[in-house]
C-alpha positions as CSV (number, residue, x, y, z in Angstrom):
1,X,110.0,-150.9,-58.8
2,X,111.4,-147.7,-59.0
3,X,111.0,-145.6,-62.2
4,X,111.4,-141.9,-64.4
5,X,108.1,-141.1,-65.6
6,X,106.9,-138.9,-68.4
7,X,103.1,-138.1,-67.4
8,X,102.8,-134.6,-69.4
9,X,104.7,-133.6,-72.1
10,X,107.6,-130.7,-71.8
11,X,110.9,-130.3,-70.5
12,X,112.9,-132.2,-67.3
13,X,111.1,-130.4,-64.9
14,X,108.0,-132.5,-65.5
15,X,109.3,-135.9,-65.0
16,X,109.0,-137.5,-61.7
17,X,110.3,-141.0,-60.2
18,X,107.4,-143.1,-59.0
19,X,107.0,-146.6,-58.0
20,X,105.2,-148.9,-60.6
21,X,104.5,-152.3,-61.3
22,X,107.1,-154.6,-62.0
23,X,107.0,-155.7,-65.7
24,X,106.4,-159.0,-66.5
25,X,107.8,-160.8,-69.6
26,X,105.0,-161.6,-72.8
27,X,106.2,-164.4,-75.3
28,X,109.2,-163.3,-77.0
29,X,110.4,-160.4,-74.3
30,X,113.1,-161.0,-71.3
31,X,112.8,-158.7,-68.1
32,X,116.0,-157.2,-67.4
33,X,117.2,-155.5,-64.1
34,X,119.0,-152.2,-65.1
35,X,122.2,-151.8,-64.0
36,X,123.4,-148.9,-66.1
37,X,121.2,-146.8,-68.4
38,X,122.2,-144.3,-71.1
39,X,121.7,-140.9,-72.1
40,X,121.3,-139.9,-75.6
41,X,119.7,-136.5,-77.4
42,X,116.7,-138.6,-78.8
43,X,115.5,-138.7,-75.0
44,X,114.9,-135.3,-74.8
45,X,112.9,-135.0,-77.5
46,X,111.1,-137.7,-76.7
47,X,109.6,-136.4,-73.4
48,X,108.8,-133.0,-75.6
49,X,106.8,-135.1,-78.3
50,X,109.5,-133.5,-80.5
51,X,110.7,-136.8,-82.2
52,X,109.6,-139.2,-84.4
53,X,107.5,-141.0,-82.5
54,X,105.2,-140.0,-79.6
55,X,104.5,-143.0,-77.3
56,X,101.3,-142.8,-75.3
57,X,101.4,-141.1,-71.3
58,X,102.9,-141.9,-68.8
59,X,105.8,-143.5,-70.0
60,X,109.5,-144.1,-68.8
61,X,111.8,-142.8,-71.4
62,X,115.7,-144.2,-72.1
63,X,116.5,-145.9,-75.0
64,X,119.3,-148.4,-73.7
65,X,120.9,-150.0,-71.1
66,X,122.6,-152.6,-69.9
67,X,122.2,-154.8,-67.1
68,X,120.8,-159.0,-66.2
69,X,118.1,-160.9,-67.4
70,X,116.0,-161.9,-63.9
71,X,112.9,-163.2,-66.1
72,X,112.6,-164.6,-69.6
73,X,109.1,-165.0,-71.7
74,X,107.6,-168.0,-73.9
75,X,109.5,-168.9,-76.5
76,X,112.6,-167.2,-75.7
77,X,115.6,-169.1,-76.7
78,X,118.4,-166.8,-77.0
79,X,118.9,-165.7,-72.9
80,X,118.9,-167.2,-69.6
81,X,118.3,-165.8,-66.5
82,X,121.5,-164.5,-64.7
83,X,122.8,-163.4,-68.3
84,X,124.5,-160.3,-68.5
85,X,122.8,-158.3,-71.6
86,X,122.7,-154.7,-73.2
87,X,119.8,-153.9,-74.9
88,X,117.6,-150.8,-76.9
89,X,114.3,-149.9,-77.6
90,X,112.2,-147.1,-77.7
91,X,111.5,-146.5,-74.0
92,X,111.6,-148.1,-70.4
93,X,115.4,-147.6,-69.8
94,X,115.4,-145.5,-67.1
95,X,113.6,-147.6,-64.6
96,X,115.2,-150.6,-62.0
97,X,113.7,-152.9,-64.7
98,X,112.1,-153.2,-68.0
99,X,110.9,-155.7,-70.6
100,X,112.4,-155.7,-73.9
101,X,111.7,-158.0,-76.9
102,X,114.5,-160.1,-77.3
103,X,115.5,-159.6,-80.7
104,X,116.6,-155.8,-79.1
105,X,118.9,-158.1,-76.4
106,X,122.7,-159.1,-76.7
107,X,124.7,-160.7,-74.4
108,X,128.1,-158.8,-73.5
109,X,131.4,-159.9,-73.3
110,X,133.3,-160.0,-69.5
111,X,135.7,-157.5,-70.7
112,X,132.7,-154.5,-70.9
113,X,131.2,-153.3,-67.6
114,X,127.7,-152.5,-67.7
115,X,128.7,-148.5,-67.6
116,X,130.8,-149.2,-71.2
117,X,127.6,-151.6,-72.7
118,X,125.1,-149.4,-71.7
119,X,126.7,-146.3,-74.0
120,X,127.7,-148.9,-77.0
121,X,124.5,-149.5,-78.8
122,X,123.2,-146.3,-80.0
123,X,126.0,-144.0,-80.2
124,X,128.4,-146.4,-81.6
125,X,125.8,-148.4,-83.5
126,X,124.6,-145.4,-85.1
127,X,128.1,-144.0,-86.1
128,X,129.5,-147.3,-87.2
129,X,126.2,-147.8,-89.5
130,X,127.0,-144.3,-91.1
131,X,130.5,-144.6,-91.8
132,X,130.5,-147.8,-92.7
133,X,127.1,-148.3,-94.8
134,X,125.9,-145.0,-95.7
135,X,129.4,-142.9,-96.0
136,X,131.0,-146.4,-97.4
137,X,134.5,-144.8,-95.5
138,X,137.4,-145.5,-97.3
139,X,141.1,-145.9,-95.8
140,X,142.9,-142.4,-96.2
141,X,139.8,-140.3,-96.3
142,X,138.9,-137.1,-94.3
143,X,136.3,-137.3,-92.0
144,X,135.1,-134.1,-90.1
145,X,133.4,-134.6,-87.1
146,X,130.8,-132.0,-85.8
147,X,130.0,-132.3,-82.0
148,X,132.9,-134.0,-81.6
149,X,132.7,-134.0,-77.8
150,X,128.8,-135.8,-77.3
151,X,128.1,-139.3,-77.3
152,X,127.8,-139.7,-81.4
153,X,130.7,-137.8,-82.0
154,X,133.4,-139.2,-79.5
155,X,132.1,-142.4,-81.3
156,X,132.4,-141.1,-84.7
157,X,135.9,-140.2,-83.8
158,X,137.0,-143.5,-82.6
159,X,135.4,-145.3,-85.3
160,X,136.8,-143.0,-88.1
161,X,140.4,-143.2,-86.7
162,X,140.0,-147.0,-86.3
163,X,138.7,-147.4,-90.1
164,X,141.7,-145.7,-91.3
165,X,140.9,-141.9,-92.2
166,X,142.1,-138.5,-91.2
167,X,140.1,-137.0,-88.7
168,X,139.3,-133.6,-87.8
169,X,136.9,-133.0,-84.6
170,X,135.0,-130.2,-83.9
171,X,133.3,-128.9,-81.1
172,X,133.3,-125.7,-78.7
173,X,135.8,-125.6,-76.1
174,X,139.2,-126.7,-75.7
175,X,138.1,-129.4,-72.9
176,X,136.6,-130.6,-75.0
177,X,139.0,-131.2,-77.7
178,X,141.5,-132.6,-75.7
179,X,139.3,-135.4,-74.8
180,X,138.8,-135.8,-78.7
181,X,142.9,-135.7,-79.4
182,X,142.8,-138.6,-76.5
183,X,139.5,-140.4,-78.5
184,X,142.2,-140.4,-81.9
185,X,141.9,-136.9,-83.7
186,X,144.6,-135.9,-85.6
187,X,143.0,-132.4,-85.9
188,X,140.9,-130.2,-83.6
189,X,138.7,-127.2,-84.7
190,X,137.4,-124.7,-81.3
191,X,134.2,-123.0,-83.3
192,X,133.2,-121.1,-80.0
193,X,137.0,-119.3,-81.1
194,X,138.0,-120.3,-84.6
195,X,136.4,-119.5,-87.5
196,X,135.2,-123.2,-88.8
197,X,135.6,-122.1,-92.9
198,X,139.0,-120.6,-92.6
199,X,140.1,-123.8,-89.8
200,X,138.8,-126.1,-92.5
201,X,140.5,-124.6,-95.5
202,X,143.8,-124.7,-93.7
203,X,143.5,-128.2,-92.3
204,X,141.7,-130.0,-95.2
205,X,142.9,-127.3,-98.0
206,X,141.6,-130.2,-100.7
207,X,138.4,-130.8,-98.8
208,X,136.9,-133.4,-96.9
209,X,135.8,-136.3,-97.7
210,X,132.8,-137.2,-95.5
211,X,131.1,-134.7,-92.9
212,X,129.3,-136.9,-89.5
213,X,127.0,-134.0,-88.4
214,X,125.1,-134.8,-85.2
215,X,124.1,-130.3,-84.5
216,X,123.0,-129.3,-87.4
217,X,122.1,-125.1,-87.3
218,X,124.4,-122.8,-88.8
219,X,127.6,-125.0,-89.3
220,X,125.6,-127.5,-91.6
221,X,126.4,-125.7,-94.6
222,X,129.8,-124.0,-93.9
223,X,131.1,-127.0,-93.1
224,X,129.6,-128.6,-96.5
225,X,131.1,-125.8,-98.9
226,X,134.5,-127.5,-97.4
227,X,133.4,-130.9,-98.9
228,X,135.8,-132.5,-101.4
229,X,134.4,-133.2,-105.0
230,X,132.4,-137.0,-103.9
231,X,132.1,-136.1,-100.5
232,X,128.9,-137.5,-98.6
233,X,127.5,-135.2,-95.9
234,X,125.6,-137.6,-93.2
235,X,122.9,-135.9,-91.6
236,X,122.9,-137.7,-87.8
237,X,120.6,-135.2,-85.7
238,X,120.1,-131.7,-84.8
239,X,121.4,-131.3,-81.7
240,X,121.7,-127.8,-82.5
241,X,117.8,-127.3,-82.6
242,X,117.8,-126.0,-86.2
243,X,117.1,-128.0,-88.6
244,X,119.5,-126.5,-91.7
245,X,117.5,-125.1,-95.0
246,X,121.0,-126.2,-97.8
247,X,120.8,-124.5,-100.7
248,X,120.7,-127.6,-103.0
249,X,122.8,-126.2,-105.7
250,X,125.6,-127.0,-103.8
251,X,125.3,-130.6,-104.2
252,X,125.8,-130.2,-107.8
253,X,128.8,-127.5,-107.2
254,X,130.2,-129.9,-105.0
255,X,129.4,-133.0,-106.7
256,X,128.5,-134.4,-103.0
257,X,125.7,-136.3,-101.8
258,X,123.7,-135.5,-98.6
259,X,123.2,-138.8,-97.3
260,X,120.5,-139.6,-93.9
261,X,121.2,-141.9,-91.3
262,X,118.5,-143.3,-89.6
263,X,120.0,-146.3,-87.6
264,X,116.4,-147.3,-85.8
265,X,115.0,-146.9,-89.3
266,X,117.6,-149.1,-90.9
267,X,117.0,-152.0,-88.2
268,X,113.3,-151.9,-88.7
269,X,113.7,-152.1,-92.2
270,X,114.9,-155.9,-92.5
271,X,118.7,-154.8,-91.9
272,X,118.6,-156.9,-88.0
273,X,121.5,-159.2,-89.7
274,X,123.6,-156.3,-90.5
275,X,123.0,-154.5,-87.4
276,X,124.3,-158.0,-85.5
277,X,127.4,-158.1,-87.5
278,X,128.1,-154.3,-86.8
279,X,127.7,-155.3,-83.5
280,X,130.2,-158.0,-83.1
281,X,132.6,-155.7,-85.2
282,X,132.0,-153.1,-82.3
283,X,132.8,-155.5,-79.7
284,X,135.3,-156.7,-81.3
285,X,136.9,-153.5,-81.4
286,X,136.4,-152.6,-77.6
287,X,138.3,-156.1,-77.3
288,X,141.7,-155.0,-78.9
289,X,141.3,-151.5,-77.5
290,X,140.4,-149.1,-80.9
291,X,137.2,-148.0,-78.9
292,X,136.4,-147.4,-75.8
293,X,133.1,-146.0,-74.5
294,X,134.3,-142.5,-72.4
295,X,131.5,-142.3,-69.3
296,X,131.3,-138.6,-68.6
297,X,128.7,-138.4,-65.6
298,X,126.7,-140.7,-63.6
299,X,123.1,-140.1,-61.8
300,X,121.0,-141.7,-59.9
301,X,116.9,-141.6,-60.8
302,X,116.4,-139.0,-58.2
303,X,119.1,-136.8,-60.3
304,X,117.5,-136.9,-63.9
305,X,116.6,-133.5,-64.1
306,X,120.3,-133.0,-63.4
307,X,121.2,-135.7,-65.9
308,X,119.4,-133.6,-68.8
309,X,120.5,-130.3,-67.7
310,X,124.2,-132.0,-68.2
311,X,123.0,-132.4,-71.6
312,X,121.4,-129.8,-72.5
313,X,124.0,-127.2,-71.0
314,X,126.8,-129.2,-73.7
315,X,128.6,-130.2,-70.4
316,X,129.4,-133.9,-72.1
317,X,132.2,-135.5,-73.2
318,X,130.7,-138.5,-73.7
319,X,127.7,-140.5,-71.9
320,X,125.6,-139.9,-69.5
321,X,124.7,-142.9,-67.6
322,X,121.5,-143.1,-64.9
323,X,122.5,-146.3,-62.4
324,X,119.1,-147.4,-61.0
């Protein structure tokens, strides 16, 4: 088969598509062919050694996918052959196959393509697990969303909107923004033009109430001296690059709570029940319509260099997507 590899660490440039082996299934893992694969920030890291974990060279990086089981391992129970599955993991997305344990598998419903599932489990898993568990989003609040415009925060949007709150997006150019008034804004901030303290004290002049912060750098803190008394900052990544230094006494000024969000983590940590029932909450709102995962480019394996300069040059509104 046909697949990215990562054989020295550093940027894009390095990574070359190779044939390898085809995988083959150990008890508990399925073999899935890839029909769509998606892109998220983690990945970049990742073939840096800038994230949280460094798996050993060569590897194939991408996180998750979606596509059909075409093998299934001892013991597995759960999926057939010929079942149509999304799935995530650590690495071996962006490949024409991979094996996956199957407790990372779920079958999707007929009304997602593989495109949509590919982008649902890590963006929208990991926004829906903020809000929801860690921000414990109430009905009426404000929600400011940084990066409004990349995977995490079109899905933070969406989510926020569908749960019932005000939302404000934010995010650096107009384009941009209009695709986050179509995602449900009710509020738009242009930082590239507007100054984000004054825009904030004009649109949320009591504060707001929770802060989804996927960049990080320099609009970390400005946006939380806008946080309403209660407010819970969740920190999602650092898209940014900088990782923000708070000056803590604001926590107590603002009697707010910086709060980390670590889906992965959260999974790993005995929460597999609650991440299944966010799940079918997800699909369940693709079903009636209140999400819908935007695809904003598509590449072939030959194009991932192109695929993470989209990225990295903030040309997203949404997900990338590699179709093997």
């Amino acid at each position: 088969m046909r697949a990215v590899q990562c054989q020295e660490l550093g940027g894009p440039d390095k990574l070359v598509v190779a044939t390898v082996d085809d995988p083959t299934p150990k008890a508990g893992e399925v073999v899935i062919d890839v029909q769509a694969a998606a892109m998220n920030f983690p990945d970049y890291l990742v073939i840096q050694g800038k994230y949280q974990f460094r798996p050993d060279l060569p590897f194939t990086p991408g996180g998750e996918g979606a596509g059909i089981v075409s093998a299934v391992g001892e013991g597995v129970e759960r999926l057939s052959v010929g079942d149509r599955v999304l799935f995530h993991g650590l690495t071996g997305a962006f490949a024409e196959k991979v094996a996956v344990h199957e407790l990372t598998v779920l079958k999707i419903p007929e009304y997602l393509s593989f495109d949509e599932a590919a982008g649902l489990t890590v963006t929208y898993g990991t926004s829906l697990h903020g809000l929801k568990q860690r921000a414990e989003l109430k009905p009426g609040e404000t929600v400011l969303v940084l990066g409004a415009a990349g995977g995490v925060g079109l899905a933070a949007v969406e989510l926020a909107k569908a749960m019932g709150a005000k939302v404000i997006a934010a995010a650096s150019t107009d384009e941009k923004l209009a695709v986050c008034r179509e995602a449900g804004a009710d509020e738009v901030i242009n930082y590239s033009t507007e100054d984000l303290k004054s825009a904030l004290k004009a649109k949320a002049p009591k504060g707001v109430d929770v802060i989804y912060d996927p960049v990080g750098g320099d609009f970390t803190e400005t946006a939380l001296r806008a946080m309403a008394p209660g407010g819970r900052l969740l920190v999602i990544g650092f898209a940014a690059g900088d990782i923000p230094k708070i000056p803590i006494n604001l926590c107590l000024l603002k009697q707010c709570a910086i709060v980390g969000v670590f889906w992965g983590g959260w999974i790993q940590s005995g929460n597999l029940a609650g991440h299944l029932d966010n799940m079918d909450e997800l699909f369940q709102m693709a079903r009636d319509g209140k999400i819908k995962p935007r695809i904003s480019h598509r590449f072939a394996l030959d194009d991932i260099a192109d695929a993470y300069g989209a990225m990295t040059g903030r040309l997203v509104k949404g997900k990338i997507i590699l179709n093997p």
